[in-house]
N, C-alpha and C positions, 0 to 999 in steps of 0.2 A: 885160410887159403888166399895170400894176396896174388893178385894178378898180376900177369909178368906181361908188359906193354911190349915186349922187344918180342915178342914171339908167341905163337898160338892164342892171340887173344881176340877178341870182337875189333877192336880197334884195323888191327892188321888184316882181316877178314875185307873190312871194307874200304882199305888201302888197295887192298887188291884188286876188289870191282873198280877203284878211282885210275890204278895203274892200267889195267886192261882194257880200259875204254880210252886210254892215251891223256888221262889226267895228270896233275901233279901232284903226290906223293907228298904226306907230310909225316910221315911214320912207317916205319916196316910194312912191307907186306911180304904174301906169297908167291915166289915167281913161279912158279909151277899151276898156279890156280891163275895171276893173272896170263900167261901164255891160254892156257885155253879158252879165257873168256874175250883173250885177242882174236881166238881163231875159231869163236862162236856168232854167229848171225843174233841169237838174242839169249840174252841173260836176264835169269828169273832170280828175285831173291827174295822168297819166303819166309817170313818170320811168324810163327806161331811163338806167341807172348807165352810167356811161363812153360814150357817144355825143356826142361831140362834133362842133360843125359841120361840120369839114372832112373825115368820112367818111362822110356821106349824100351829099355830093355826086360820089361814086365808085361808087353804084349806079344811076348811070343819071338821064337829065337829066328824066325825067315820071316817077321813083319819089314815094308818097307823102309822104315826108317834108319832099322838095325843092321839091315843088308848094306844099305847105301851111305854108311855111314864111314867116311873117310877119316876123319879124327874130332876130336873134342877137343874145345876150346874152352879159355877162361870170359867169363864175364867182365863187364867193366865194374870199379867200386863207387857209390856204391850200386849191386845188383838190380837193380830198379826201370821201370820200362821210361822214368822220364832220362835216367842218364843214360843208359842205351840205344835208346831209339835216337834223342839227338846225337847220339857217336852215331848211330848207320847215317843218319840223317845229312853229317857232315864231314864222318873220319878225324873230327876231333876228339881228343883224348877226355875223361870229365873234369881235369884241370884247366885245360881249354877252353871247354865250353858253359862251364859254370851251373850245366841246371842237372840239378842231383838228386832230388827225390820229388814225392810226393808233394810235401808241402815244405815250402823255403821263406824265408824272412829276405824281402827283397827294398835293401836299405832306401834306394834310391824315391822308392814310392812311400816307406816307410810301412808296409802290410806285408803279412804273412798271405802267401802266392801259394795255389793249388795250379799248375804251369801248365799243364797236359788240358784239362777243362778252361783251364784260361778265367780263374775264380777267383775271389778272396777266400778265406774259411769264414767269412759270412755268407757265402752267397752272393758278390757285387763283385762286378765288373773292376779292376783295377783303375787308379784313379787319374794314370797317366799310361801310355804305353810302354810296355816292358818286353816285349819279344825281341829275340834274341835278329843281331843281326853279325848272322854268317854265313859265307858261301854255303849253298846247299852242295850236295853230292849232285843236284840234278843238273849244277851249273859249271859244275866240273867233267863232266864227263861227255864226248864227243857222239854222240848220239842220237835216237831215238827216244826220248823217257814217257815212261807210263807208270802211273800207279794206281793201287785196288786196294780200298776200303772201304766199311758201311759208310754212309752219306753224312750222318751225322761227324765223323772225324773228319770226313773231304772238309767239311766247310767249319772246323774250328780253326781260330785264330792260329793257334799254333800249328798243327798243321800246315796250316795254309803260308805260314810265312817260309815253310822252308820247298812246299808241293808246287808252287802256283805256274812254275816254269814246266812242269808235267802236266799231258794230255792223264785226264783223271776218270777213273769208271767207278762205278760203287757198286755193291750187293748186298744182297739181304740173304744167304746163306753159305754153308763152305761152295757146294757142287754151284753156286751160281757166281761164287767167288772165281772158282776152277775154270768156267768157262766164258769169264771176261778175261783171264792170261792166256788161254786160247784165242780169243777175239784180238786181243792185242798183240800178238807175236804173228800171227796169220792178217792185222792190219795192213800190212806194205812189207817189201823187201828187205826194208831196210835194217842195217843194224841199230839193235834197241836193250834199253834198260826197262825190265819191269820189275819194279817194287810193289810186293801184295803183303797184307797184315792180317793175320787171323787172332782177335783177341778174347773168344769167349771160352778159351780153353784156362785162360789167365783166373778169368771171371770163375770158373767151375771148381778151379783147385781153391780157390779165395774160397769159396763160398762152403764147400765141403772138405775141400782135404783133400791131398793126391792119389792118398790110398782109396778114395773112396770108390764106391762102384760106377758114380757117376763119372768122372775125372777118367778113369779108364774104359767106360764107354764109349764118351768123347773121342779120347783117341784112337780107338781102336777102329771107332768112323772114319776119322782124319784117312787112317793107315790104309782101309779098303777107296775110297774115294782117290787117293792120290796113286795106288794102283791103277786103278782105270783110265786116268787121264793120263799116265806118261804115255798109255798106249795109243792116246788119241794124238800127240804131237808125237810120235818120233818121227826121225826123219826128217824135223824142221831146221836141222842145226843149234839145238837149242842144249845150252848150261842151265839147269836148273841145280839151285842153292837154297838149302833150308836149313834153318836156323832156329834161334830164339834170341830174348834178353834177358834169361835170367832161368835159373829153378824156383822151388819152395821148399821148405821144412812146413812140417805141421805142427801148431800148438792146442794150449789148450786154456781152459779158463785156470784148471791149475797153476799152469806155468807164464802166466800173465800177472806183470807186477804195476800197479796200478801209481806213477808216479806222485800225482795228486795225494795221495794218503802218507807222502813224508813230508814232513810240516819242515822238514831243515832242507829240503831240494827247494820246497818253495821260498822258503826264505832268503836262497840262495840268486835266486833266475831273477833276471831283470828285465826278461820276459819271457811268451809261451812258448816249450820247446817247440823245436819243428822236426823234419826228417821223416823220417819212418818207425812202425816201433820194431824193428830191428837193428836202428842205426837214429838214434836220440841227439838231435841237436840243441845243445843245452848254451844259452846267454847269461854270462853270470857277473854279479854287480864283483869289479875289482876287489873292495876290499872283505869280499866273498868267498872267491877262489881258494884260500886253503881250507876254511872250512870244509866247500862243495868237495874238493878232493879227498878230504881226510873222512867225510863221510858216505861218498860215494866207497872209498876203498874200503870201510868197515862193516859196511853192512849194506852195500850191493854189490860184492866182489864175487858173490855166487853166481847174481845172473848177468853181469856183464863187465867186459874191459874198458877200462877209462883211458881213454885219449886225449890230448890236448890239440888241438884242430892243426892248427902249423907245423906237429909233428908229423902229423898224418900226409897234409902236402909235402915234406920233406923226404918221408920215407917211399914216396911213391905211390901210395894209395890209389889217388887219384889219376894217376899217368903221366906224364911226359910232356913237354911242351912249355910256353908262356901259360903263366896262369894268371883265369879271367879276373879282370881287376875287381871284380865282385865275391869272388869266391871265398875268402875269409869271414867276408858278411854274412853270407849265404849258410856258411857252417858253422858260425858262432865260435863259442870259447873252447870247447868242451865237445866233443864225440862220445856216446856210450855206445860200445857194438855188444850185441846181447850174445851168452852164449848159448851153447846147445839149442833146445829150440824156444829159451823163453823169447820174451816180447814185450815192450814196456806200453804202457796206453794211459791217457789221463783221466780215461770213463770208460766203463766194459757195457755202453750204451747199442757200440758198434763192431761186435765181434767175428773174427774171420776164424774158422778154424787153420786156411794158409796163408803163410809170409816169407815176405825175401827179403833183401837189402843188407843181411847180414854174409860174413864171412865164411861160411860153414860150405862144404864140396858142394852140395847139393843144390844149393841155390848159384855158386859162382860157376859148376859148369854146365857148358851146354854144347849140343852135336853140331857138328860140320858134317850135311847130308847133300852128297853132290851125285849128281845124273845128268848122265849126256845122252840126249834123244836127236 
């Protein structure tokens, strides 16, 4: 399922908040959604991490997310909360904006970057600075900005380079989440942007699986808790927008293929993949490449598609736009996208039963839940 950047996707989702607050527009949006968030006093836009469309509709057919739920959008590629959350972050596209997964090979320092924690995959601080510099959405848009997160992201590096122009609140749970976008919409009269992130719902499909009883507990909490508070604000003039960045598929240890154990992949990399293990960023020594392809295609052709990284930015994968002058770095030679629900890993040291970053419905889409109180 690629994503179509010219329409129903995250991208345009947050062109729309950028249009509506009298920003400038660098991709499609919706004129019908930015008309109301023109003629709302404050916009809310909730992102609950890993909720994807096809598990709200498993809590029940009059839950509030499935009532209020306007349309489904695509995810950006790849599916991931680090190239997402930079698209809400800035309404660039992730050709744009360069940071795409989990862990990235970032040339310029010469270290494989964990970007969200702001880490090497050793555990060290990067050894020059590397955060990214671009207009936030906060500096784009003519208003009020607020945002809500546990304190621990307020004050990471990444974060903070793109927050720091927003007046900032933290919580330590959903209902105390809930009632700091109460506290800041009811701060002043004024028209306002509040951005809140709920991320342990992410955390619980990782950890168990979406089907599991936990994961739909989770929500099922979400589902009553955000009943109650629209009642507490209506009447404020207030757009409320809920979202995600991404679904899951679930795996398993069956369906995990351990790349380390093909002695011709290693002898191919010139060094350690990066990506996700849904979406495999593979660096391979030149006079390597047809090997790596003629054995990738004979005997890993069951669990994933081999791409060549430039074709991928060519055919649009990645979205629209100038692309960041890093981003071939970033992606290496070589894309593997896994199918169905396997999953590639170098050590099954660290096993999730859930994963995204691949192309599969599940994980690329997610709901547009809009309410006017």
């Amino acid at each position: 399922m690629i994503p179509d950047y010219k329409k129903n996707n995250l991208v345009n989702l947050v062109n729309s908040i950028i249009s509506g607050f009298g920003g400038k527009t660098s991709h499609p949006h919706f004129k019908y959604l930015a008309k109301e968030i023109k003629q709302s006093t404050n916009v809310i836009l909730l992102v609950i991490d890993g909720m994807g469309s096809d598990v709200i509709e498993k809590i029940g057919k009059t839950n509030f997310f499935l009532r209020n739920k306007v349309q489904n959008l695509t995810s950006v590629y790849p599916p991931t909360t680090t190239a997402a959350i930079t698209t809400i972050f800035t309404g660039l596209s992730p050709k744009e904006h360069g940071l795409l997964a989990w862990t990235m090979y970032f040339k310029e320092v010469d270290e494989d970057v964990m970007i969200l924690p702001y880490k090497t995959t050793e555990g060290k601080t990067p050894r020059k600075k590397i955060l990214p510099k671009m207009i936030s959405i906060f500096n784009k848009i003519k208003a009020e900005k607020h945002i809500i997160m546990p304190q621990k992201m307020l004050q990471s590096p990444y974060n903070h380079s793109f927050i720091k122009s927003a007046q900032q609140w933290k919580y330590r749970n959903f209902n105390g989440m809930l009632t700091k976008i109460k506290d800041a919409i009811k701060s002043s009269s004024k028209k306002k942007y509040v951005y809140a992130y709920w991320p342990k719902y992410d955390l619980t499909c990782h950890q168990f699986g979406k089907e599991s009883k936990d994961a739909k507990e989770h929500l099922k909490k979400l589902n009553l808790a955000l009943e109650k508070f629209v009642k507490k604000i209506r009447g404020t003039n207030t757009l409320l927008l809920i979202t995600a960045d991404h679904g899951f598929i679930t795996s398993g240890k069956k369906r995990t293929v351990e790349l380390s154990q093909h002695a011709t992949i290693r002898e191919c990399l010139s060094r350690p993949v990066t990506g996700e293990p849904r979406s495999a960023f593979c660096y391979v020594y030149p006079e390597k490449r047809q090997l790596f392809e003629k054995y990738v295609k004979h005997k890993l052709s069951k669990y994933c598609q081999l791409y060549k990284s430039k074709d991928l930015v060519k055919k649009g994968f990645f979205g629209e736009g100038k692309a960041h002058p890093h981003l071939l770095d970033r992606l290496g030679d070589y894309v593997l996208i896994t199918k169905e629900n396997y999953i590639f890993t170098d050590t099954m040291k660290h096993f999730f039963k859930g994963h995204h970053a691949g192309l599969s419905k599940e994980e690329m889409t997610i709901p547009l839940i809009k309410v006017k109180l």
